[in-house]
C-alpha positions in Angstrom: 182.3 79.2 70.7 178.8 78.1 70.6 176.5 80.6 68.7 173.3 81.0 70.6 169.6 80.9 69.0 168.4 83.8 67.1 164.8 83.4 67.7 163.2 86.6 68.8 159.4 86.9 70.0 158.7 90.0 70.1 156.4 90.5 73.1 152.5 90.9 73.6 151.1 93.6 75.5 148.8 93.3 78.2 146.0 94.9 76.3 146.7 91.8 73.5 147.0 89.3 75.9 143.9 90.1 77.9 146.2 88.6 81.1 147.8 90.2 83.6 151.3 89.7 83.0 152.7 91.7 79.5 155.7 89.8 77.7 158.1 92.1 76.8 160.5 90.9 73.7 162.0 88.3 74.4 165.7 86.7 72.6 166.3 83.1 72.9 169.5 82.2 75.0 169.9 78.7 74.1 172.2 77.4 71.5 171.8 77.2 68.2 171.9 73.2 66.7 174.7 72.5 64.5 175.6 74.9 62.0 171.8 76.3 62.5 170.7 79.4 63.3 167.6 77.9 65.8 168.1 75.8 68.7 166.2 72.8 69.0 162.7 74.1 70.5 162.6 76.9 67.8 163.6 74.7 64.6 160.4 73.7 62.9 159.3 70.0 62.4 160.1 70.1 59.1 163.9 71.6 59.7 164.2 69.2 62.7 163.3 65.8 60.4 166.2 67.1 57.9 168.5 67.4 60.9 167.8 63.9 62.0 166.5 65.1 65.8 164.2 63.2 67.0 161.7 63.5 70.1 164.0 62.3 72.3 166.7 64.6 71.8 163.8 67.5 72.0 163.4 65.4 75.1 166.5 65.6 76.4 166.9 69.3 76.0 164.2 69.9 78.0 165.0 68.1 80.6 168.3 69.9 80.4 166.4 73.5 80.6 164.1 72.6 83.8 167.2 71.8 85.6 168.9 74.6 84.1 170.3 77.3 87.0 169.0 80.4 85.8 165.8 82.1 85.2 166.2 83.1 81.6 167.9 79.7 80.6 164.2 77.8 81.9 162.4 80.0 79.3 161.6 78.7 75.9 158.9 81.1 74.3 157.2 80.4 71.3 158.9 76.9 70.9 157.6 74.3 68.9 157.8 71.1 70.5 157.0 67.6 69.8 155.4 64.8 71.9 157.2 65.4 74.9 156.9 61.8 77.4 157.6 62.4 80.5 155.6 59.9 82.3 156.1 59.3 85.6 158.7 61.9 85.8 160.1 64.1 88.4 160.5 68.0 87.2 163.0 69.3 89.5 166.0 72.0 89.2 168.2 73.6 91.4 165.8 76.2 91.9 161.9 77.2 91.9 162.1 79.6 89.1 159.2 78.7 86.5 158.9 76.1 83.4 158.3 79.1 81.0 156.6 77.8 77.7 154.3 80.9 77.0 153.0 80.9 73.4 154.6 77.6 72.7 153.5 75.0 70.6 153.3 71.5 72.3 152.2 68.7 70.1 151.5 66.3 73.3 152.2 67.1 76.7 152.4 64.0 78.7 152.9 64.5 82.3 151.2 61.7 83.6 152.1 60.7 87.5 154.7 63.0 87.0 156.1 65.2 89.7 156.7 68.8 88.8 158.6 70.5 91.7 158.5 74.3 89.6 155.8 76.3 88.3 154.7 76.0 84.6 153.3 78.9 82.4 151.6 77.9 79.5 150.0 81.2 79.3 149.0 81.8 75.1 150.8 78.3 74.6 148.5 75.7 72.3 148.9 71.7 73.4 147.5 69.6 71.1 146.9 66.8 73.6 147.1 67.6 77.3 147.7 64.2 79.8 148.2 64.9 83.2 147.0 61.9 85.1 147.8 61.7 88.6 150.4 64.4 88.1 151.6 66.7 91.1 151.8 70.4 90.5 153.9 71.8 93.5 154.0 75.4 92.1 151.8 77.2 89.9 150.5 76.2 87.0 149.4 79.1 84.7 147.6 78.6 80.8 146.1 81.9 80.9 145.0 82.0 76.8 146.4 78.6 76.4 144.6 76.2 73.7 144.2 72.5 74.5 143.3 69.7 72.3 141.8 66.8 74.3 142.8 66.8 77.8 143.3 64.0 80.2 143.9 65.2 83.8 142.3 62.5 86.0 143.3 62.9 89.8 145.6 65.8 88.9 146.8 67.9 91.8 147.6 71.3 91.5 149.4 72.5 95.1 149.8 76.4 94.2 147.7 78.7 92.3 146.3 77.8 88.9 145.0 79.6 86.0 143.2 78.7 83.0 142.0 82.3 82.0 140.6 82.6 78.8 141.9 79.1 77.9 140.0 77.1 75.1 139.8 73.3 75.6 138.4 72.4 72.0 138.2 68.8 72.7 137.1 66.5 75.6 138.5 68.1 79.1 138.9 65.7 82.1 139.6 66.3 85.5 138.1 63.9 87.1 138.9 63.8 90.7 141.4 66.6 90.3 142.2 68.6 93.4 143.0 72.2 93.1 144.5 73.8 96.8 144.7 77.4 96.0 143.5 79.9 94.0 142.1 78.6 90.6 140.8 80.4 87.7 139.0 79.2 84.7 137.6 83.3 83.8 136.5 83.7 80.4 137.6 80.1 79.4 135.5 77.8 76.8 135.1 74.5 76.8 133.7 72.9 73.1 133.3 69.9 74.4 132.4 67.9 76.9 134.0 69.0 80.8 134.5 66.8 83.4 135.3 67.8 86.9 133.5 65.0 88.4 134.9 64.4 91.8 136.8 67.3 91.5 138.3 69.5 94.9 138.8 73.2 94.7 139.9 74.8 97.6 139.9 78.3 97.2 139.5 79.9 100.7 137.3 83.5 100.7 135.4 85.1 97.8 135.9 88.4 99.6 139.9 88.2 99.7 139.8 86.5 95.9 140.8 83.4 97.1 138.8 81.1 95.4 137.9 79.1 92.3 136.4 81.1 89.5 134.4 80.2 86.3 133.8 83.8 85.7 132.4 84.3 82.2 133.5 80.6 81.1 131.4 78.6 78.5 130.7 75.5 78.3 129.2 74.0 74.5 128.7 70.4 76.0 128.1 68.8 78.7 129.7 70.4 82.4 130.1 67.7 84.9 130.8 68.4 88.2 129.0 66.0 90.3 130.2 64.8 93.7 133.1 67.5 93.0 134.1 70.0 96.0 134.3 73.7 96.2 134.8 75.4 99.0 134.7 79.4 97.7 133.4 79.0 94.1 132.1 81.9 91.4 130.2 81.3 88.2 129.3 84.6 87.2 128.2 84.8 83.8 128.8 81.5 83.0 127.5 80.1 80.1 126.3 76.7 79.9 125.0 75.4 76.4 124.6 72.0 77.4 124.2 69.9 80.1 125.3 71.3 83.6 125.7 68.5 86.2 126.6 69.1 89.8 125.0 66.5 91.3 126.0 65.8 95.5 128.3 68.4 95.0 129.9 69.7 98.2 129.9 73.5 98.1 131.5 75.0 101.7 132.0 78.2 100.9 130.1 80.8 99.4 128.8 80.3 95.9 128.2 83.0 93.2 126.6 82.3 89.9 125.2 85.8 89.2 124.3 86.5 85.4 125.0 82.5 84.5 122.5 81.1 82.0 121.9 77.3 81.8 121.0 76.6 78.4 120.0 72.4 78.6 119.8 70.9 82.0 121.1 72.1 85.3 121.4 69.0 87.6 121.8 70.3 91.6 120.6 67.4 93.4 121.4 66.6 96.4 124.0 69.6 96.7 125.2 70.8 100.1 125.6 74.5 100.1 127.1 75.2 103.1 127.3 79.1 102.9 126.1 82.2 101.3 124.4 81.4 97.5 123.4 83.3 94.6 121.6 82.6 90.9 120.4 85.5 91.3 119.3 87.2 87.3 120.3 83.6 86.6 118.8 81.9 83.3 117.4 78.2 83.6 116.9 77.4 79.6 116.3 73.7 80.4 114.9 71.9 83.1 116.3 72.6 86.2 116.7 70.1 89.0 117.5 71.1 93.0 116.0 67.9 94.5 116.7 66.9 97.7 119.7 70.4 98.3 120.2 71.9 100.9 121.2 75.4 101.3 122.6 75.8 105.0 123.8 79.7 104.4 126.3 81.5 106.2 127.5 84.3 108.7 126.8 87.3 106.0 123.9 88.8 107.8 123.2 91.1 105.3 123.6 88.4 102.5 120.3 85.5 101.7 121.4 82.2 102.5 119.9 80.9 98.6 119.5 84.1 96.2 117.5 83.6 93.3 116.4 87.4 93.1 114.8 88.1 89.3 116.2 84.3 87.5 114.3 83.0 85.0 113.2 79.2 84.9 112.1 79.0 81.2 111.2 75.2 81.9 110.5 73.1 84.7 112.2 73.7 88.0 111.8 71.1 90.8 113.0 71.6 94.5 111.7 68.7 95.8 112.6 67.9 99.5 115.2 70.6 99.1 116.3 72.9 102.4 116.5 76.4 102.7 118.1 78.7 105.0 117.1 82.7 104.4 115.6 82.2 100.6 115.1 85.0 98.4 112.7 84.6 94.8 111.8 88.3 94.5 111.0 88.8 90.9 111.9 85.1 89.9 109.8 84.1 86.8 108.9 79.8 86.5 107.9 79.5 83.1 107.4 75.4 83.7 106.2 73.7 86.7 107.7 74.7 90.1 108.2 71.9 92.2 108.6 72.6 96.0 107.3 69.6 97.3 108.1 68.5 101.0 110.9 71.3 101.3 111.8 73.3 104.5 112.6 76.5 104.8 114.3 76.9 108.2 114.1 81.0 108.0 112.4 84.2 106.6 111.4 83.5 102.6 110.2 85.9 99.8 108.8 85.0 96.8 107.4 88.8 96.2 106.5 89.6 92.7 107.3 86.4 91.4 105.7 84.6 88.3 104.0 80.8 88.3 103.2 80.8 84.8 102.1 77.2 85.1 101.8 75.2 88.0 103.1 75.1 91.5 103.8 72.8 94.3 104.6 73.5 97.7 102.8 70.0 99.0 104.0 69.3 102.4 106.5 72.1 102.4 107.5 73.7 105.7 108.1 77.3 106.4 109.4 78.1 110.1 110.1 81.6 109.4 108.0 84.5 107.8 107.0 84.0 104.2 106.2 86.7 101.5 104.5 86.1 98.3 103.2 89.6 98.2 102.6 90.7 94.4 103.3 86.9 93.1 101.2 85.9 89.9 100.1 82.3 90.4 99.0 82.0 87.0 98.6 78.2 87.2 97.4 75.8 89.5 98.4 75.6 93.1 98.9 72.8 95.1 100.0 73.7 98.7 98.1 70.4 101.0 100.0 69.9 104.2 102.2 72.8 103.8 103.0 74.6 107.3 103.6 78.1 107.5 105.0 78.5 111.0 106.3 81.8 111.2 108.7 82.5 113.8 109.0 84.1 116.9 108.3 87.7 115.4 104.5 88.4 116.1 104.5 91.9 114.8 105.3 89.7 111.3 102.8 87.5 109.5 103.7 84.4 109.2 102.3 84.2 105.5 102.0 87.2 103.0 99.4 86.9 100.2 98.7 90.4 99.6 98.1 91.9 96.2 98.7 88.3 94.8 96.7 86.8 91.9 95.3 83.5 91.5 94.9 83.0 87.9 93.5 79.2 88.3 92.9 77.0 91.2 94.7 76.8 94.5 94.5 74.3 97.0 95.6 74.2 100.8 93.7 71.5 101.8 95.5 70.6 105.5 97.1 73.2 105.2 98.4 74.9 108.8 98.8 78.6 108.8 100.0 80.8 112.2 98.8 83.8 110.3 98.4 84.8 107.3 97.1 87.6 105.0 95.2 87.8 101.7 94.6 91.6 101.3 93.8 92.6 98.2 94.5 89.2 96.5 92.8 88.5 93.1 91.4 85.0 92.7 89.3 83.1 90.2 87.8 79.5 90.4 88.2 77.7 93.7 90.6 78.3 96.5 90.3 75.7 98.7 91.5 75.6 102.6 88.9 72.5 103.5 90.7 71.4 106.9 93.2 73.8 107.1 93.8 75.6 110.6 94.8 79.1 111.3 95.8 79.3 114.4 96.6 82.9 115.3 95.5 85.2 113.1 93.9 85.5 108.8 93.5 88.4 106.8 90.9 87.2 104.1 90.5 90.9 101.9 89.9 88.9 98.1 88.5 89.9 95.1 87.1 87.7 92.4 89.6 88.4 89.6 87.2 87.3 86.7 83.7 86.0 87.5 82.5 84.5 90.8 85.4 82.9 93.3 84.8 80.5 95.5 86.4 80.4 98.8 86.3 77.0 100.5 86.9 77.0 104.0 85.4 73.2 104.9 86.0 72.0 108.6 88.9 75.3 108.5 89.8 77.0 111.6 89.9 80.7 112.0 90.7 81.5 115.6 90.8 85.6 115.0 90.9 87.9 111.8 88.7 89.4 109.6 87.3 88.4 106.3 86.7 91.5 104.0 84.5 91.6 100.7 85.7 94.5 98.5 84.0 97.5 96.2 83.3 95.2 93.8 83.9 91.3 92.7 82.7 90.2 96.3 83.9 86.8 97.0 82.2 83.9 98.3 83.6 81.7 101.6 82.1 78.3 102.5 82.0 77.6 106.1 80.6 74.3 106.3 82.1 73.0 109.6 84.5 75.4 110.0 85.3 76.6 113.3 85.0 80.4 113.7 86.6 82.8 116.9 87.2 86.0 116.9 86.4 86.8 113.3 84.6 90.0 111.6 82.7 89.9 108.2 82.5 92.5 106.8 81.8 94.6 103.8 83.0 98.2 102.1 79.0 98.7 101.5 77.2 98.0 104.5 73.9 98.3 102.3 74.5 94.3 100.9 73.1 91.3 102.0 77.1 90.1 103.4 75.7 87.5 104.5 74.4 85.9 101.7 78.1 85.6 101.0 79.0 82.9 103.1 77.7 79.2 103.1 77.3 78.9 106.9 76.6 74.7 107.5 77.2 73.2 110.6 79.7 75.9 111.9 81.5 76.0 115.2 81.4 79.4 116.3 83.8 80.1 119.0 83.2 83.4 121.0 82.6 84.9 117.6 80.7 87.9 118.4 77.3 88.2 116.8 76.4 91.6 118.0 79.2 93.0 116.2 77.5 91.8 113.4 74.4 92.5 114.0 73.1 95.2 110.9 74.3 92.6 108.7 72.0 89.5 110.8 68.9 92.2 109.9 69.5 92.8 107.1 69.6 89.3 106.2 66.1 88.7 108.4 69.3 86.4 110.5 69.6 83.5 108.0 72.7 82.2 108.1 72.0 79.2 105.8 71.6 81.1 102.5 74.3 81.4 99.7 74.0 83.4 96.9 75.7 82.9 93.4 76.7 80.2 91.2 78.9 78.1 92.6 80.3 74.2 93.2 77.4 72.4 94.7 79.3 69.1 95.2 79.6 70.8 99.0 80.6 69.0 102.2 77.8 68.8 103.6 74.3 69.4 102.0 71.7 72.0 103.4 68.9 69.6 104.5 66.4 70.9 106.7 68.6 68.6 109.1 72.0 70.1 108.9 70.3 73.8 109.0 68.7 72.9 112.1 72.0 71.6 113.5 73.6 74.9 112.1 70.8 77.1 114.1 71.3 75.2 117.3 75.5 75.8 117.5 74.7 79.6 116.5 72.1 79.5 119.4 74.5 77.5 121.7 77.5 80.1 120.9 75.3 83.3 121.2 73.9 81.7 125.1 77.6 81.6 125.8 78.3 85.4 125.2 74.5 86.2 127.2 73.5 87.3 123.8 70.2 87.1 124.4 69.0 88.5 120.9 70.8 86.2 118.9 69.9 83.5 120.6 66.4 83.9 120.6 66.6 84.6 116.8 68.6 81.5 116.3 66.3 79.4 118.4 63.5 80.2 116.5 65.6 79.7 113.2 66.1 76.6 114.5 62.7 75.3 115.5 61.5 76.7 112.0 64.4 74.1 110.5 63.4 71.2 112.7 59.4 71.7 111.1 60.6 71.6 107.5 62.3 68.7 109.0 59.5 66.8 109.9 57.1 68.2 106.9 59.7 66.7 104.5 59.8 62.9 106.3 56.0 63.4 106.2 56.3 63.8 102.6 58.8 60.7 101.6 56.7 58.3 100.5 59.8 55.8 101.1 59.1 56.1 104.7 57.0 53.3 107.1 53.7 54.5 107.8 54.5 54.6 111.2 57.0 56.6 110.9 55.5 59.1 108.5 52.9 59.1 111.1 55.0 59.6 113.4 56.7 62.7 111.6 53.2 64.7 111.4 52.7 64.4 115.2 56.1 66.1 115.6 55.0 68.9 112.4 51.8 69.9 114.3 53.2 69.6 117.3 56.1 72.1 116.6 53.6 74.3 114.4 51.6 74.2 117.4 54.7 75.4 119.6 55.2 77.9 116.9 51.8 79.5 116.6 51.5 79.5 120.5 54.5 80.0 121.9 57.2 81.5 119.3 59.2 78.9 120.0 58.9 79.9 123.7 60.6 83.2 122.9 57.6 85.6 122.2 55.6 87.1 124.9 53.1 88.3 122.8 52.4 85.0 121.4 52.4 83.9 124.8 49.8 85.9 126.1 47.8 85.6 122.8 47.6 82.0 123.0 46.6 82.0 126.7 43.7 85.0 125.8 42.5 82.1 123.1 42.5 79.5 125.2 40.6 80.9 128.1 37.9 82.3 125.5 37.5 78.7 123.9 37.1 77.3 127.6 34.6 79.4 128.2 32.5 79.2 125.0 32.5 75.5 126.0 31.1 76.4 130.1 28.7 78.8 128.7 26.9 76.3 126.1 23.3 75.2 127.5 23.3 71.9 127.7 23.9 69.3 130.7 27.4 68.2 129.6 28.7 71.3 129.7 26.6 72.3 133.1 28.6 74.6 135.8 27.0 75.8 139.1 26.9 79.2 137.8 23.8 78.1 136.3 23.1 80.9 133.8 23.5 78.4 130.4 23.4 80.5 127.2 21.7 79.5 123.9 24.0 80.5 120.9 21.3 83.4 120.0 21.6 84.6 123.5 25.0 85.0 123.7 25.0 87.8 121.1 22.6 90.1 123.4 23.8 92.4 125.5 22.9 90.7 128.2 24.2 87.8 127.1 27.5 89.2 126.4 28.0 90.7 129.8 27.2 87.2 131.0 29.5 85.5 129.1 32.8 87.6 130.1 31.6 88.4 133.6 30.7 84.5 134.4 31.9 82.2 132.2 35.4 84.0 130.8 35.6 85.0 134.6 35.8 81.2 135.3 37.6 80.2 132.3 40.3 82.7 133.6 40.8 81.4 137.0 40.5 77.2 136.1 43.6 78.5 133.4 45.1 80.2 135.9 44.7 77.3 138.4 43.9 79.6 141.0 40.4 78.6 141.5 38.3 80.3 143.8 35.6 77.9 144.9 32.1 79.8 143.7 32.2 77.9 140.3 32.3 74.2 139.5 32.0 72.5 137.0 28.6 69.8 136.9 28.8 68.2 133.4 31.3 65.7 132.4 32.2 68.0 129.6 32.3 70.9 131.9 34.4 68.5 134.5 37.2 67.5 131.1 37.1 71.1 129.8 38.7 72.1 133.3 41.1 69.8 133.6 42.1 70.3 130.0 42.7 74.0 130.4 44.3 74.1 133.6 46.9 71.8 132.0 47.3 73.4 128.6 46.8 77.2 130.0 48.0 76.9 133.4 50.4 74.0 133.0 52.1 74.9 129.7 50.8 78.8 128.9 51.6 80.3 132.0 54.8 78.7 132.7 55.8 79.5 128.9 55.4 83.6 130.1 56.8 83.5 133.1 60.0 81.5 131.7 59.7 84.5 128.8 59.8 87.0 132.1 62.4 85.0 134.1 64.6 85.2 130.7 64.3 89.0 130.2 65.0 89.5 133.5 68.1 87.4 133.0 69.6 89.1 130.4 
C-alpha cells in the first residue's frame, strides 16, 4: 500500500488572509515519493535534486492532479513547484472542480496559449515568473494575496470572474490586450513596477450590483498604462498612482468611480470616452494632468453628475482642452497650475462654485448650453474666456452664468464673449475685466466691487439689452462704454449723494430705449455730462474723447431720448451737443497744421454756433429767444433813430445822441422808433413808417430777416415743441 503525503498546512483564517474565503487545515492526500515522507509538490528543491525528479516528472504529476476526479485530489496547498511548461496546453479534467494551488510556491508558471477548462486559485500563492500569453481562462481565476515576479499576460482572456485582491506584482506586469468578461478585482493590489493594460477589455456589467472591475485601493509605483484599454463598469477608489497614469482613448461604458485616488506624476485621459456616470471627486492630481479632447457623455442616474470632480485638487497643470461635458460638477475643486478649458462644450448645467484658479485659466472658445455657476470661485490668476458662449438653457427663472461673490484677483478677459444672462453680484475684481465686444443678450447683473484699488470695467462695443449695473458702499467700480449698446439698463448707486456718473466712460454709446428719466437725479447731479470719467485708469481707450466723438456721443443720447418723447433729456443733450461741436470748431481753428482756408473756414462755423448759442440756446431756450429778439429790435431802432440822412425814416423826428437821453427824447425813441423797430422784426408792418435812407432801407431788411425770419420762428418752434411734449 502506497503511504500518502504527510504535509499538513495548517489553515489561515479570514482575518489573516484579509480574503474572503478562510482555509481550514488542510492534509495532503497525494502519495508520498519513494520511501519519502512528501509527495512530489511538497518535497523541497533540494530533497527533489537528491531524488533525481526532475521538472518533468513535477510536470507530469500535475497534469495527473488537474485531471484527477475528485475535489480534494486537484488541491496541492503550499506546494513548491518548479518551472512548470505547459505551453500551448489544454487544462481539462473530468470535472469543473478548481486547480487549487493556494499558498504555493511556483517558480515559473507558463501557461502560454494554453487552454484551461477549470478554475485556478492562486490565492496567497508566490509565482516567480507569471506567462500567460494568449491563454484562455474558462473558469475563474483567483490570486487573491498572490505574489508575482514579472508577468507576461498579453491577449489573456479570463471568461469567469477574476481576482487579484491584495496581489503584489513586484516586477514588470503585462496585460496587454487582455480581456476580462466578468467580474474582476485588483482591490488593495500593488504594482512596483511598471503595469500595462494597454488594449485591455474589462467587462464588468453594473457598479451598483458589484459587477464590475475594481482597482479599489491598488497602487501603482511606476508607470499604469491603460490606454486604448475598455471598461465597461470600472472603480478606482483610492487608488494610488506614484507614477505615470496613462489612459489615453480609453473606452469607459459604464460608470467610472475614482473617488479618494491620488495621481502622483502624470495622469493622461485624452481622448477618453466616458460613456456614463464619472467621478474624481476628492481626487488628487500630483502631476500634470491631461483630459484633452474627452468626452464625458454621462448617464441615466439623474441624481448622479455626468463628470464629478467635487473638492479634487490639481496641484499642477490641468488641461481640458476641446474636452465634452455632460452635467459637470467642480464645486470646491482647487487648480494649483494652469486650467486649460479651451474650446470645450458643456452640453448641460455646470458648477464650478467655490472653486480655486490659483494661476491662470482658460475657457477660450468654450461653450456652455446649460446654466453655469461659479458663484464663490477665486480666480486668483489671469482669465482668458474670448469667444466663450454661455447659453443657458431653456430655464429662464435660471441665469445662464453665475459670478456672484467671485473674486478676480488679476485680469479677466471676455473679449467676444456671448452671454444669455449673467450675474456679477457682489464679485470682487482688481485690474481690468474686459467684455470689449461681448453681447448680453437677455439679461446682466453687474454689482462689483474693486477688490484692491481702482477696477476697471471694459465694456467696448458690448451689448446690454436689460439689467442693472450696481456700484457698492464702497470700492465703486468703473465701466467703459465706448460703443456699447445700452437697453433696458439702470445705474445705480447705494449713495445717491455721488456723482454715479462720473463712473462710466460714456463715448459713442447706442442707447436703446434706455430710460433717462429713470436716471434723472444722477443726470443733475452730474450738470448731464455723460462724457466725464473719473479715476485713474487705462487710457489706451477705444476711442478717444475728442470734441468730435463727444459730440457724436450727445447727438445718439439726444436721438435716443427724442425716441422715448423725453423732451428734457433731449434738450439737455442737444445743447451738450452743440456745446461739443464749438469746441470742435475752436480746436480746428487752433491747429496750425490746417489750410488757411480751412482754419478760416472753422471760425465761421465757431462764431456762428456761439452766435446760435448766445441767441438761441441752441434753439431750446425761450428766454434766450425772447432776449435775443428784445436786443435786436433795440439795436434796429438805435440805428432808425440816428439823425442823419442814411438812416432817415418818414417818422421824421431824427434824434441827436444828447437828445436821446431827455425825457423827451426817451419817450420818442420807444414810442417811434422801438415802435417801428418792433413791427419791421415782426414783419408785420403797418404802413405809417418807412424807411428813407439807404441805411434805414438795409437796416429793415436786415432785421426782418434776422428777427422775423430766424428769431421769431426760433420761439414759436420753442412753443410748437412745448406744446408737443
Amino acid at each position: 500500500m502506497t503511504a500518502t503525503c504527510t504535509y499538513t498546512h495548517e489553515g489561515v483564517a479570514a482575518s489573516a488572509t484579509g480574503h474572503d474565503e478562510p482555509l481550514d487545515a488542510w492534509d495532503c492526500p497525494h502519495p508520498s515519493h519513494g520511501d519519502g515522507e512528501r509527495c512530489v509538490f511538497h518535497l523541497d528543491p533540494a530533497e527533489r535534486d537528491r531524488r533525481g525528479i526532475d521538472e518533468s516528472a513535477v510536470l507530469a504529476a500535475f497534469e495527473d492532479v488537474v485531471a484527477a476526479a475528485s475535489r480534494e485530489r486537484k488541491r496541492i496547498v503550499g506546494a513548491h513547484l518548479p518551472a512548470l511548461d505547459l505551453q500551448y496546453a489544454v487544462l481539462d479534467g473530468e470535472n469543473r472542480y478548481p486547480l487549487d494551488l493556494r499558498h504555493a510556491t511556483v517558480e515559473t508558471l507558463d501557461l502560454s496559449h494554453a487552454a484551461v477548462a477549470q478554475s485556478v486559485n492562486l490565492t496567497g500563492a508566490r509565482v516567480d515568473r507569471f506567462v500567460a500569453d494568449g491563454a484562455t481562462f474558462e473558469g475563474t481565476l483567483t490570486a487573491d494575496g498572490v505574489t508575482v515576479g514579472d508577468t507576461a499576460a498579453h491577449e489573456l482572456v479570463v471568461e469567469g470572474d477574476a481576482s487579484f485582491r491584495d496581489a503584489t506584482f513586484e516586477g514588470a506586469a503585462r496585460f496587454t490586450e487582455a480581456a476580462f468578461r466578468d467580474d474582476t478585482s485588483f482591490d488593495g493590489v500593488r504594482f512596483h513596477g511598471d503595469a500595462d493594460f494597454r488594449g485591455a477589455e474589462f467587462y464588468g456589467r453594473s457598479n451598483a450590483l458589484g459587477d464590475n472591475t475594481t482597482f479599489t485601493g491598488a497602487t501603482f509605483d511606476g508607470e499604469a498604462a491603460f490606454g486604448r484599454a475598455t471598461f465597461h463598469y470600472v472603480v478606482f477608489d483610492d487608488a494610488t498612482f506614484d507614477g505615470a497614469a496613462v489612459f489615453e482613448k480609453a473606452d469607459v461604458t459604464g460608470d467610472l468611480d475614482a473617488h479618494g485616488a491620488s495621481f502622483g506624476a502624470l495622469a493622461d485621459f485624452d481622448e477618453v470616452t466616458f460613456g456614463a456616470d464619472t467621478q474624481f471627486d476628492g481626487v488628487a492630481f500630483r502631476g500634470r494632468a491631461d483630459f484633452r479632447g474627452v468626452t464625458f457623455e454621462g448617464g441615466a442616474e439623474v441624481l448622479a453628475d455626468d463628470a464629478d470632480f467635487e473638492d479634487a485638487t490639481f496641484h499642477a497643470d490641468a488641461d481640458f482642452d476641446h474636452a465634452t461635458f455632460a452635467y459637470t460638477d467642480f464645486a470646491g475643486a482647487r487648480f494649483a497650475g494652469v486650467a486649460n478649458f479651451e474650446a470645450s462644450t458643456f452640453t448641460e448645467d455646470a458648477s464650478f462654485r467655490d472653486v480655486t484658479f490659483a494661476a491662470e485659466v482658460d475657457f477660450d472658445e468654450a461653450i456652455f448650453d446649460g446654466d453655469t455657476s461659479f458663484a464663490n470661485a477665486g480666480f486668483e490668476g489671469p482669465v482668458d474666456a474670448r469667444g466663450a458662449e454661455f447659453r443657458g438653457d431653456a430655464n429662464h427663472f435660471a441665469t445662464a452664468a453665475t459670478f456672484d461673490r467671485a473674486a478676480f484677483g488679476d485680469d479677466a478677459d471676455f473679449r467676444n464673449t456671448h452671454f444669455t444672462s449673467a450675474s456679477f453680484d457682489g464679485t470682487a475684481v482688481t485690474g481690468v475685466v474686459d467684455f470689449a465686444d461681448a453681447a448680453f443678450t437677455d439679461r446682466v447683473e453687474f454689482a462689483l466691487s474693486a477688490a484692491d484699488g481702482e477696477a476697471y470695467i471694459d465694456l467696448t462695443q458690448t451689448t446690454l439689452a436689460a439689467g442693472s449695473v450696481t456700484q457698492p458702499d464702497d470700492h465703486w467700480v468703473h465701466y467703459d462704454l465706448t460703443r456699447a449698446t445700452v437697453g433696458r439698463v439702470e445705474l445705480g448707486g447705494v449713495d445717491p449723494r455721488l456723482e454715479l456718473l462720473d463712473y462710466f466712460r460714456i463715448c459713442e454709446t447706442e442707447f436703446d430705449w434706455f430710460d433717462f428719466s429713470r436716471h434723472r437725479d444722477y443726470l443733475e447731479r452730474n450738470d448731464w455730462n455723460l462724457h466725464q470719467f473719473a479715476g485713474s485708469v487705462p487710457s489706451d481707450f477705444a476711442v478717444e474723447l475728442t470734441p468730435a466723438a463727444v459730440e457724436t456721443t450727445y447727438q445718439k443720447a439726444r436721438n435716443a431720448a427724442r425716441m422715448q418723447n423725453d423732451r428734457d433729456a433731449t434738450i439737455r443733450f442737444s445743447i451738450r451737443k452743440g456745446k461739443a461741436r464749438k469746441r470742435k470748431h475752436l480746436d480746428r481753428l487752433r491747429d496750425a497744421s490746417l489750410p488757411t482756408g480751412a482754419r478760416l473756414g472753422a471760425s465761421g462755423a465757431f462764431v456762428g454756433n456761439k452766435l446760435w448759442e448766445w441767441v438761441a440756446g441752441y434753439g431750446y431756450s425761450l428766454k434766450q429767444n425772447v432776449l435775443a429778439f428784445v436786443a435786436i429790435i433795440h439795436l434796429f431802432a438805435f440805428v432808425y433813430a440816428y439823425d442823419h440822412p442814411w438812416t432817415r425814416t418818414t417818422a421824421g423826428e431824427a434824434l441827436t445822441l444828447p437828445e436821446l437821453f431827455t425825457v423827451d427824447g426817451i419817450t420818442t425813441f420807444y414810442y417811434t422808433f422801438l415802435y417801428y423797430s418792433q413791427i419791421t422784426g415782426t414783419t408785420v408792418g403797418y404802413g405809417d413808417i418807412n424807411p428813407v435812407g439807404p441805411v434805414a432801407r438795409a437796416a429793415a431788411m436786415i432785421e426782418g430777416l434776422v428777427a422775423g425770419g430766424i428769431i421769431v420762428a426760433l420761439i414759436v418752434t420753442v412753443l410748437t415743441r412745448r406744446q408737443m411734449t
